[in-house]
C-alpha positions in Angstrom: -19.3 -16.5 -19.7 -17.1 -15.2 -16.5 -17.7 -12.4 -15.2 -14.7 -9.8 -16.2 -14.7 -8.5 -12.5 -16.3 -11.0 -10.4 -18.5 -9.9 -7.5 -20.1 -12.0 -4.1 -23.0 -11.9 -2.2 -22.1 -9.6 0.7 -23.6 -11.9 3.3 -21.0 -14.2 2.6 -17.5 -12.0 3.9 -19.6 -10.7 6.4 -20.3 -14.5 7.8 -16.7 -15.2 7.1 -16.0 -12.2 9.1 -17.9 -13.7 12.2 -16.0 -16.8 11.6 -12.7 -15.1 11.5 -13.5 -13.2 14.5 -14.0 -16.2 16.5 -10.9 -17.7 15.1 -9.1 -15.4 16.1 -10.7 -14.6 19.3 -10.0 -18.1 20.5 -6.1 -17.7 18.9 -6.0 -14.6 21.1 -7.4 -15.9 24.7 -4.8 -18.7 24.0 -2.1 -17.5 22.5 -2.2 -20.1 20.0 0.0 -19.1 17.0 -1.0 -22.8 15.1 -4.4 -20.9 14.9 -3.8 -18.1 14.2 -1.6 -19.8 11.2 -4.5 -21.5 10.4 -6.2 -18.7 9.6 -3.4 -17.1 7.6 -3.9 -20.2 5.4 -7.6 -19.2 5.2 -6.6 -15.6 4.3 -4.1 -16.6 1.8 -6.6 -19.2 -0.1 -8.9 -16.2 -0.1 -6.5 -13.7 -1.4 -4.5 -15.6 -3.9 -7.4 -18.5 -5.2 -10.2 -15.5 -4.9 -13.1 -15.4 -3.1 -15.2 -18.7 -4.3 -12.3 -20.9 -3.2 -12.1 -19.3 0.7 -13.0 -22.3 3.1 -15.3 -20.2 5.3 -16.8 -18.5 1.4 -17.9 -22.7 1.1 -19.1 -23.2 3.8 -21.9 -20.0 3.5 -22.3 -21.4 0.3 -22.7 -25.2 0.8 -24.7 -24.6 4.5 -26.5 -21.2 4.6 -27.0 -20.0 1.3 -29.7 -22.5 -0.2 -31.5 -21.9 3.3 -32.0 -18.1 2.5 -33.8 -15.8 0.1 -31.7 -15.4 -3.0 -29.3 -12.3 -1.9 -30.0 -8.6 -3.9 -27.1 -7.1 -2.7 -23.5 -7.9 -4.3 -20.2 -6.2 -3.9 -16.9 -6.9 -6.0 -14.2 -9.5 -5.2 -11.5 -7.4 -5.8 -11.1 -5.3 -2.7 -12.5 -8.3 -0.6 -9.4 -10.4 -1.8 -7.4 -7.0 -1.0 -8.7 -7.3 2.5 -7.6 -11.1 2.9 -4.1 -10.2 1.7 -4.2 -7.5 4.6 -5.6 -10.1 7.0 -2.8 -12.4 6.0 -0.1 -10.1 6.7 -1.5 -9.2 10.0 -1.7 -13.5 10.5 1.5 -14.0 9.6 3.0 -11.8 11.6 0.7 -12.4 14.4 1.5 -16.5 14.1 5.3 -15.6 14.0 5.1 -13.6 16.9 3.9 -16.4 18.7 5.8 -19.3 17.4 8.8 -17.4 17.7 8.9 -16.4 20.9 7.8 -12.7 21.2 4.2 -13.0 22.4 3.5 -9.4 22.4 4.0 -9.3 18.7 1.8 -12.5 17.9 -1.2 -10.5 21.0 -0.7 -7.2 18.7 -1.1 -8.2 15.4 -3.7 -10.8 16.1 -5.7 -8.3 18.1 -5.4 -5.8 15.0 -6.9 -8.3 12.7 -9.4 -9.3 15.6 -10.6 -5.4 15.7 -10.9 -5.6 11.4 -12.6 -8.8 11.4 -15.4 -7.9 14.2 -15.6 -4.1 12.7 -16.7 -6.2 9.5 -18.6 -9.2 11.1 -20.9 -6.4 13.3 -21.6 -3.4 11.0 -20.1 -4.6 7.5 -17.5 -2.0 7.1 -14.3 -3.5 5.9 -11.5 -1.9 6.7 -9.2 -3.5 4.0 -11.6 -2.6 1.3 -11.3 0.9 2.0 -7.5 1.0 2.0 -7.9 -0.9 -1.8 -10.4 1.9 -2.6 -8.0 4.7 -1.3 -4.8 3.2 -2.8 -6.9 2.7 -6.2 -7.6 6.5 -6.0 -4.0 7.3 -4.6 -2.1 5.6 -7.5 -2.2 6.5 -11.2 -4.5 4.1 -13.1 -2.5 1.7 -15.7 -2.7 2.1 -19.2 -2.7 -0.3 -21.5 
């Protein structure tokens, strides 16, 4: 039976974190806004399909994952598919700044999700968890 609020092995975002970070590292040094749409696709899969269905969430699962202990630690999927919506907002506008002809938009806003992504990948704070935490306090809760 699913889980009614799924949740991930935290070593997973914080290896798609390292991925991301080098993704956008290179899209940066090259001012390559193809990548950095790339990696908008990769956010959006993430945000929209959830968590299980991210390419870089596979690929710890399929490569890494049967090669280490059994992780302890979980978190939940809802404010990591937060994050990837935040990540694809900053990709977007970071691939159109580049396609379209205004570089320093495309540097910017890839450099801001370059800053998130490493903060994450190095010391596993997520930046765009928090805001989903602080807008879940900050708006009234729903009721049914």
């Amino acid at each position: 039976m699913p889980s009614e609020h799924p949740s991930v092995d935290v070593r997973g975002p914080r290896f798609a974190a390292w991925v991301t970070s080098a993704v956008l590292a290179v899209a940066l040094l090259l001012g390559a806004g193809w990548l950095v749409a790339a990696q908008a696709v990769v956010f959006a899969i993430g945000a929209f399909a959830g968590m299980r269905r991210a390419p870089y969430a596979v690929a710890f699962r399929v490569l890494f994952a049967p090669r280490l202990r059994p992780g302890r630690e979980r978190e939940p999927e809802a404010p990591l598919r937060f994050a990837q919506l935040v990540g694809l907002v900053f990709a977007l506008t970071g691939a159109a700044g580049y396609l379209l002809g205004v570089p320093v938009l495309g540097a910017v806003a890839t450099g801001l999700a370059l800053v998130a992504a490493l903060l994450n990948a190095a010391t596993g704070f997520c930046l765009g968890c928090e805001l989903h935490l602080l807008l879940r306090r900050a708006l009234p809760a729903r009721t049914a």
